[in-house]
N, C-alpha and C positions, 0 to 999 in steps of 0.2 A: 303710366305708372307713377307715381306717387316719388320724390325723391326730397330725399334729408337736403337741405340747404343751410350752410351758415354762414354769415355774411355780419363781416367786422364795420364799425362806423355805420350802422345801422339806422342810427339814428336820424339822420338827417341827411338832406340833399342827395346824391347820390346812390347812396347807400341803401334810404329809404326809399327810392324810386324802383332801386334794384330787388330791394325785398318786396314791394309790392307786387311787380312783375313777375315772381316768381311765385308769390301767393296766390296770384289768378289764374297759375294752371293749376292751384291745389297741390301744389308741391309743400313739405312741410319747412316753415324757414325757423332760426334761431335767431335773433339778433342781441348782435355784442356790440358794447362802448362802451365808456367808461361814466357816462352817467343814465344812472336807470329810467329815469323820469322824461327826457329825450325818447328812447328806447319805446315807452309806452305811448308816448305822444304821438308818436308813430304808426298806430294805429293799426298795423298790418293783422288782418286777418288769422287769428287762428296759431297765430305765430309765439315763439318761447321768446323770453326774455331773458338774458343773463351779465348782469354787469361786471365787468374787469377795466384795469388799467393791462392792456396786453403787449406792454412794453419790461413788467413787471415776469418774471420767469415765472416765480408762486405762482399771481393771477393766473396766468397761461396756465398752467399745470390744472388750479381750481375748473377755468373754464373747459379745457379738456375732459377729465373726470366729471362733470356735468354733459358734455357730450355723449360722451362713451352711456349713462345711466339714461339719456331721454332719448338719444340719436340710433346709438349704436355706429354704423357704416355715415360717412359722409360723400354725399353724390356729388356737391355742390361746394368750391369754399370763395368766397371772395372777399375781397382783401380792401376795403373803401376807407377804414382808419387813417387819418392822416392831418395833413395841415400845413399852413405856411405860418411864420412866426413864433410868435412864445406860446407856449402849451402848458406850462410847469410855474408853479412859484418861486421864485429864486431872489435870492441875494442882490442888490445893486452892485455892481462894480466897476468900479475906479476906472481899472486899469483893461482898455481898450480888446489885447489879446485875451483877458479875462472875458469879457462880454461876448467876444468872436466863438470862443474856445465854450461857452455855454448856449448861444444860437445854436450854433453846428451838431454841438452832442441832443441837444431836444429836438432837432429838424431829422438828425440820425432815429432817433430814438421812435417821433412819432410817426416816420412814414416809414423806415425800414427794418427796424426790431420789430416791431409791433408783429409784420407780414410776417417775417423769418421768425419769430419763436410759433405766433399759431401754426404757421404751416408744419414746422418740425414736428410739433406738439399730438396734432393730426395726421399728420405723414401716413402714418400705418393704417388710418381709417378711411382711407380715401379706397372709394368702392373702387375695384377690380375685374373687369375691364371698366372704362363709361365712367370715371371721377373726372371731375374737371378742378384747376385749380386758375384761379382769377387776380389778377395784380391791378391794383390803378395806381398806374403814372400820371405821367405830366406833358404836357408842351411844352414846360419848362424844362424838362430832362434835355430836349433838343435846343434850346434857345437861352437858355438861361432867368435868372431869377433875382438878379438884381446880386445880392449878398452871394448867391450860388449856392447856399446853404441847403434850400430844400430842393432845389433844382438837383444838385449832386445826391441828394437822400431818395428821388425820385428815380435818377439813371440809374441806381445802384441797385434797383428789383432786377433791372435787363439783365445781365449778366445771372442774379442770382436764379430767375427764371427760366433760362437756356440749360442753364445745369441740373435745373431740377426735371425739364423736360425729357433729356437726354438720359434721367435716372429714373425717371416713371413711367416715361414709353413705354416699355415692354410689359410694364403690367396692364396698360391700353390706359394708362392717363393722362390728359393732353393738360399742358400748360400754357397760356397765353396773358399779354398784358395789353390791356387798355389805358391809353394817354390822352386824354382828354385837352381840347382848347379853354377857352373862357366860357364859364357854364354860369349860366345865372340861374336864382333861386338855389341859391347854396347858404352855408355859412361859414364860406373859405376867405371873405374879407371885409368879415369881422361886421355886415352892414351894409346899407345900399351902399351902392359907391357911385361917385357923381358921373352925369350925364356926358361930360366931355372924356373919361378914361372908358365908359362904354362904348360910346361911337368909335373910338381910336380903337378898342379890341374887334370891334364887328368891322370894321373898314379892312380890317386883316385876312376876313375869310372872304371865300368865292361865292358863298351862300346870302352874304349880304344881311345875315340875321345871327343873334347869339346862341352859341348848346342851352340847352335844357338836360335837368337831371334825365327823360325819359330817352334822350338820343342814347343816351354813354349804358342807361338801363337795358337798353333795348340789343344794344351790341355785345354786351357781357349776357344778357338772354342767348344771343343766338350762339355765340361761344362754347355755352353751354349745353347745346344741346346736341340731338345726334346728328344734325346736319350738318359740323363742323369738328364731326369724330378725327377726323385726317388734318385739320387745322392744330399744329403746336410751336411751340419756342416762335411764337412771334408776337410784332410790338403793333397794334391796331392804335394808328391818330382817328380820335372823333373831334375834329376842330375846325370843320368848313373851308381847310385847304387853309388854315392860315401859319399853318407851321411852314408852307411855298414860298408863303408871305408875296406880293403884287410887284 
């Protein structure tokens, strides 16, 4: 059967691995980000296109009522919008708490607004029994991030996903998050990144090789579907056992 899917950060890495995956059973997908020309490059099959900044309430609202007119019911939502560092144009500042005080609110903004207002926004359209609803975290939710900025904006789905679990259970919608290790072919840092911080991330897993968009794709697929109906409120690591660390 055919299922509505819409899938945020769509655009790229991740996102567009996941909407591929889900185009090739002929499921019908959406994809959202905030730039439309990404969105298209992306080439998925058959798939809508709608741009938002979905950290924005309006937007959210706009992309919604574009759901509701081409979706209808949504079977599928996943959550792949995100990022580590600056996302926003901003002001220089001086003064050190200043610059703290504006990473933290755009690392908040772009990995955990963004989820929590679509999901809210959605909420009521999530098919009954059989929705599933999709988070991606981080490796860095467990291990941290250097500034802890996005690492903290990452932990802060877990919680908000257990509670959403424990509130859509009974309509039969399971909620689950995927945390992902170092995933190459992304564009989470900003460009290749050199040869000696790759080996140091791969040296960290058991698998001795780096994730791929299609590992994290492939586990948000099977999430999704009916063979992990009884699978909710839990936090799935795709990162080669390196969150164990050796």
């Amino acid at each position: 059967m055919t299922r509505n899917v819409v899938i945020s950060g769509a655009g790229t890495g991740i996102g567009r691995a996941a909407a591929h995956a889900f185009a090739a059973d002929g499921d019908r997908v959406l994809l959202l980000g905030r730039r439309e020309e990404k969105l298209r490059e992306a080439k998925v099959p058959g798939a809508l296109v709608y741009a938002a900044d979905l950290s924005d309430a309006a937007a959210v609202r706009g992309a919604a009522r574009f759901v509701g007119d081409e979706l209808g019911a949504v079977d599928v939502l996943v959550h792949s919008a995100g990022g580590a560092g600056r996302h926003e144009e901003r002001a220089e500042r001086d003064d050190p708490l200043d610059r703290i005080a504006d990473d933290w609110t755009s690392d908040f903004r772009t990995n955990t607004l963004t989820a929590v207002l679509l999901t809210e926004a959605l909420k009521d359209r999530l098919a009954d029994p059989g929705g599933r609803v999709l988070f991606l975290s981080s490796i860095a939710a467990y291990r941290g991030s250097g500034s802890g900025a996005y690492a903290s904006a990452k932990a802060a789905l877990h919680p908000y996903a257990h509670d959403l679990a424990r509130q859509l259970g009974p309509r039969g919608v399971t909620v689950n998050v995927v945390a992902p290790g170092y995933i190459e072919d992304t564009d989470f840092f900003g460009g290749a990144v050199n040869e000696e911080f790759r080996a140091q991330r791969v040296a960290e897993t058991s698998t001795g090789r780096a994730g791929t968009p299609g590992d994290v794709a492939a586990t948000l697929h099977w999430l999704a579907s009916p063979a992990a109906a009884h699978v909710t409120s839990q936090v799935i690591q795709v990162n080669g056992g390196a969150e164990r660390g050796h």
